[in-house]
C-alpha positions as CSV (number, residue, x, y, z in Angstrom):
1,X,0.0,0.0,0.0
2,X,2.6,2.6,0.6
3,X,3.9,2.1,-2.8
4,X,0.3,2.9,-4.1
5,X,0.1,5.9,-2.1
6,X,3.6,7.1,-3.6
7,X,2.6,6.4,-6.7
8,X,-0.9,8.2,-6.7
9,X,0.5,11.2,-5.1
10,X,3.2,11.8,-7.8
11,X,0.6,10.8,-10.5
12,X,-1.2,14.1,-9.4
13,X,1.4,16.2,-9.3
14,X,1.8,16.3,-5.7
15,X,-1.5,18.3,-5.5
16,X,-3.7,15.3,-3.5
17,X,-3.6,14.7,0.4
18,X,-4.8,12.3,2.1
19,X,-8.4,12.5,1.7
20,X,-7.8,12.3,-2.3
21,X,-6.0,9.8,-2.4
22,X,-8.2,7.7,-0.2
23,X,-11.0,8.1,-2.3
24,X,-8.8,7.3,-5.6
25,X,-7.1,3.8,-4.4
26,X,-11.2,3.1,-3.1
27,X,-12.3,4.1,-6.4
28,X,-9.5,1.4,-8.0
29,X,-10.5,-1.2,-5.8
30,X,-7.9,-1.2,-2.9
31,X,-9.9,-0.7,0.6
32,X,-8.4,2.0,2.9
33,X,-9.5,4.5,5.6
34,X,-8.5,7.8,5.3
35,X,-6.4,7.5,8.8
36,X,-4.4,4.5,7.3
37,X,-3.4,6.7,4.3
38,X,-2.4,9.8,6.1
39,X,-0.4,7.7,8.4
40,X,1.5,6.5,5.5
41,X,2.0,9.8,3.9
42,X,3.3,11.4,7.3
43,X,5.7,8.3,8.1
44,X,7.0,8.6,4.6
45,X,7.0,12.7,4.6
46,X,5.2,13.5,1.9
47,X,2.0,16.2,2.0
48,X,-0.1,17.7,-0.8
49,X,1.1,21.0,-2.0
50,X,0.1,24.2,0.2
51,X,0.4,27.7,-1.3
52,X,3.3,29.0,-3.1
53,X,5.8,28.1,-0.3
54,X,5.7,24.6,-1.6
55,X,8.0,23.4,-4.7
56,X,7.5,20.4,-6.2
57,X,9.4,18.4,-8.9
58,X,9.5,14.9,-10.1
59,X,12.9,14.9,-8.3
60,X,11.2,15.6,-4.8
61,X,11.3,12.2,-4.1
62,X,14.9,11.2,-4.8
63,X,16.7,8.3,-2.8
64,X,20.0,7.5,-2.1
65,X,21.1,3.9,-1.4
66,X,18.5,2.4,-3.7
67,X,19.6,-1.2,-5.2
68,X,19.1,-2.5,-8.3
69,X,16.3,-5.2,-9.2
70,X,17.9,-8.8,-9.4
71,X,14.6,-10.3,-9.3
72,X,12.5,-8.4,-11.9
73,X,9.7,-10.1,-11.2
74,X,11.0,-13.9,-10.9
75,X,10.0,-15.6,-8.2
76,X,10.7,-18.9,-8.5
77,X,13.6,-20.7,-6.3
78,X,14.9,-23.7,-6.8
79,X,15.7,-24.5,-3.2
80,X,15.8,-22.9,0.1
81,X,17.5,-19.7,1.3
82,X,18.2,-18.5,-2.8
83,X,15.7,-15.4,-2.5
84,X,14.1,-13.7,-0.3
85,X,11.8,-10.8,0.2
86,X,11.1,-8.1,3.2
87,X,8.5,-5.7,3.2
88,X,6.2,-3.8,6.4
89,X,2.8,-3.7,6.8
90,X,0.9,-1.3,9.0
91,X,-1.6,-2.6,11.3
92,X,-4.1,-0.9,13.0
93,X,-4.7,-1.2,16.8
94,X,-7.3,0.6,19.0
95,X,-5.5,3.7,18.7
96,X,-2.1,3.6,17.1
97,X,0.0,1.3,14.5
98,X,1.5,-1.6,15.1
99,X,4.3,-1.9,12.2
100,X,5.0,-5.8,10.9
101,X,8.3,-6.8,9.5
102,X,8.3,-10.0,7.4
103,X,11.0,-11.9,5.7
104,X,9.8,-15.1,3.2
105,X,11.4,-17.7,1.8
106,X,10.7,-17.7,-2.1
107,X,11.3,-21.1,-2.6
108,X,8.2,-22.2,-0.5
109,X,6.5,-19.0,0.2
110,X,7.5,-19.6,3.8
111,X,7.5,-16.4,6.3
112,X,11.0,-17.4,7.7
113,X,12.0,-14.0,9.6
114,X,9.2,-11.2,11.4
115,X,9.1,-8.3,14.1
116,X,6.1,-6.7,15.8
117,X,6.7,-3.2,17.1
118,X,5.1,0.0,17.7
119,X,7.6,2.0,15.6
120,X,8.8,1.8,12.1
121,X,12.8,1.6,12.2
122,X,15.8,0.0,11.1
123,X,15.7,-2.3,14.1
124,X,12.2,-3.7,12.9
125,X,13.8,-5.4,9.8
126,X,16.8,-6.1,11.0
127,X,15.2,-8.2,13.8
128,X,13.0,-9.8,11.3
129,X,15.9,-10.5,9.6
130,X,17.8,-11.8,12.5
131,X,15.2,-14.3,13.3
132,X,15.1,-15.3,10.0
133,X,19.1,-15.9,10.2
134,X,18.9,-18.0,13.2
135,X,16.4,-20.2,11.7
136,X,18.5,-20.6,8.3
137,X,21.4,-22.4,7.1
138,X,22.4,-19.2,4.3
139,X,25.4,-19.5,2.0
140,X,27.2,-15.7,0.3
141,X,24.7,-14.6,-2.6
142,X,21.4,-15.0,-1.0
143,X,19.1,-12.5,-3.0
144,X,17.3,-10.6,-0.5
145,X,14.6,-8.2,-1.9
146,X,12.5,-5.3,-0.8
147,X,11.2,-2.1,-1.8
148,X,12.6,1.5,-1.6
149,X,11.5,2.4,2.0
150,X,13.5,4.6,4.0
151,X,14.3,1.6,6.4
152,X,15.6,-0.6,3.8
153,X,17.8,2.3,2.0
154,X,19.5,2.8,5.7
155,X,22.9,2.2,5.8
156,X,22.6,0.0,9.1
157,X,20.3,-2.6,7.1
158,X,22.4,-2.4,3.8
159,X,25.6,-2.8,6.1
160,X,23.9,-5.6,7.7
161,X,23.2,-7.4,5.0
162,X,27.1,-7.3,3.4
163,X,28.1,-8.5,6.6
164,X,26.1,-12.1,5.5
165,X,27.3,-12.0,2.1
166,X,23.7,-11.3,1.0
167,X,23.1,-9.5,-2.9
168,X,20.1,-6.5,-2.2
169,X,18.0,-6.0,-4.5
170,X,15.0,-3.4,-4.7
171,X,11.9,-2.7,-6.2
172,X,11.3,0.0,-9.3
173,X,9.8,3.2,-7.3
174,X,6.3,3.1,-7.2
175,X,6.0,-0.7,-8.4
176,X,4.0,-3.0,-5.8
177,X,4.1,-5.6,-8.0
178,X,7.8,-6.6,-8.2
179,X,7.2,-7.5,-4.5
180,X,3.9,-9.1,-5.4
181,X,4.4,-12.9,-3.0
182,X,5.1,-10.2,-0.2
183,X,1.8,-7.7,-0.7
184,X,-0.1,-11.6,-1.1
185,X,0.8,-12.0,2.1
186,X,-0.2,-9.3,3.5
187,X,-3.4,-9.4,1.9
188,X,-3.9,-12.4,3.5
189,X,-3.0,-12.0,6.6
190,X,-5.6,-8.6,7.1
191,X,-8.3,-10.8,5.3
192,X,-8.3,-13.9,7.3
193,X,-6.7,-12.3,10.4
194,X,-6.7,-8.8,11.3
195,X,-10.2,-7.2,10.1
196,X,-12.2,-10.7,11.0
197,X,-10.4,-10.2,15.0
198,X,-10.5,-6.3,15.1
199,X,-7.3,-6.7,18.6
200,X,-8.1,-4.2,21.7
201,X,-4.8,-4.6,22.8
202,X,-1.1,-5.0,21.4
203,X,-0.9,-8.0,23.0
204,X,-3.9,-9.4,21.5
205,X,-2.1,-8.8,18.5
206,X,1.1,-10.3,18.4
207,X,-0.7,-13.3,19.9
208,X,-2.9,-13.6,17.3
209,X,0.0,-12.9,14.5
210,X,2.2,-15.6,15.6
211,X,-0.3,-17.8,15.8
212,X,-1.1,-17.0,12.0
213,X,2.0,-17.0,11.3
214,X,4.3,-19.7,12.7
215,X,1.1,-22.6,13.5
216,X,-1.4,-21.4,10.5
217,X,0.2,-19.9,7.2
218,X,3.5,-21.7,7.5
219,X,2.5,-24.8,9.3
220,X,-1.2,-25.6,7.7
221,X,-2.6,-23.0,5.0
222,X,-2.3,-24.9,1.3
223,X,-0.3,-22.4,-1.3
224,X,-1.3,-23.0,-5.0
225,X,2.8,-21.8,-5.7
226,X,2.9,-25.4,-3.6
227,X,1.1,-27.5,-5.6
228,X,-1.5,-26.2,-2.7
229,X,0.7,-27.9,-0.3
230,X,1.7,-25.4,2.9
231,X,4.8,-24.2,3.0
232,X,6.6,-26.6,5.6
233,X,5.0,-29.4,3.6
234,X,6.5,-27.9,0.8
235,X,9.7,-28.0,2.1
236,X,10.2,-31.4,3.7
237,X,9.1,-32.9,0.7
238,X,11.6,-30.8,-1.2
239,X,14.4,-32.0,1.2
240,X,13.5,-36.0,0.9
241,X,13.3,-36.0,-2.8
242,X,17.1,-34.1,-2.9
């Protein structure tokens, strides 16, 4: 979503808030308050033009540390632990965000790496990532993929990741789709999760995510890019037939 809200605003020329651009992405089919999408625009810093104190060019946006895109699209893995994507997700709680950080496993769709937190930072992927480390057995070249948030451009994460021997790769600006398995996910997860259990509490929530997560979506939920086998299914078969 916060690609589609980057992308919207600089289709208007910068002239649409919040409100706006609610009602566009409704109008295209992609369900959103008008609270989620101001969120998004404040975390990522960008407002509609006000007045003539405000400039804006199609270089208003521009982005240092951005990675090329090794993927382009193709998501297929032979094995384990050969691509990976990130991406947040912002998850509304009573009366503030709760910001998810996942990491999956290409090869079987598998979320292998996430962090819960209250505030969007370096630290939330790089804990998702860490987890996701611990749990893996990862060799120099892993491809691991996200978009062009500020997070992932930091110079802690890309540092981070050199230090595994990982190749980064990014997104095109304003591209949701070359980080489509990730956005499925999501979609999933505030389908058959989220908006059916409406959490009071922010421990409600994790609760409920890594019970989704690590017992549900990796452990039992069939994935038609698994021969609609789940994704630990997936892989154990994967390992016995090697």
């Amino acid at each position: 979503m916060e690609q589609l809200v980057r992308e919207t605003y600089q289709e208007f020329e910068a002239a649409y808030g919040a409100p706006r651009i609610t009602k566009e992405l409704n109008e295209l089919g992609y369900p959103c308050s008008l609270n989620y999408i101001a969120g998004i625009m404040t975390e990522q810093g960008i407002k509609a033009r006000n007045g003539k104190g405000f400039k804006y060019s199609r270089h208003s946006l521009t982005m240092n540390n951005v990675s090329d895109n090794l993927l382009w699209r193709d998501f297929y893995a032979a094995k384990p632990n050969q691509k990976w994507t990130s991406d947040i997700t912002y998850i509304w709680v009573t009366d503030r965000w709760l910001y998810l950080a996942t990491v999956m496993d290409l090869h079987s769709r598998r979320i292998v790496g996430w962090s819960l937190d209250t505030s969007m930072t370096e630290a939330l992927i790089t804990d998702a990532l860490g987890m996701a480390f611990k749990q893996r057995s990862v060799r120099p070249g892993l491809i691991v993929h996200s978009d062009r948030g500020t997070q992932y451009r930091s110079q802690g994460y890309i540092d981070y990741l050199n230090s595994k021997g990982c190749r980064i790769s990014m997104s095109r600006k304003g591209n949701c789709w070359d980080n489509a398995p990730m956005e499925s996910f999501f979609s999933r997860l505030k389908v058959e999760l989220i908006y059916a259990k409406n959490y009071r509490s922010i421990e409600e929530a994790k609760s409920g995510i890594f019970a989704y997560i690590e017992i549900f979506y990796n452990r039992k939920r069939r994935h038609s890019a698994n021969d609609d086998m789940s994704p630990v299914a997936f892989e154990e078969l994967a390992a016995s037939a090697a």
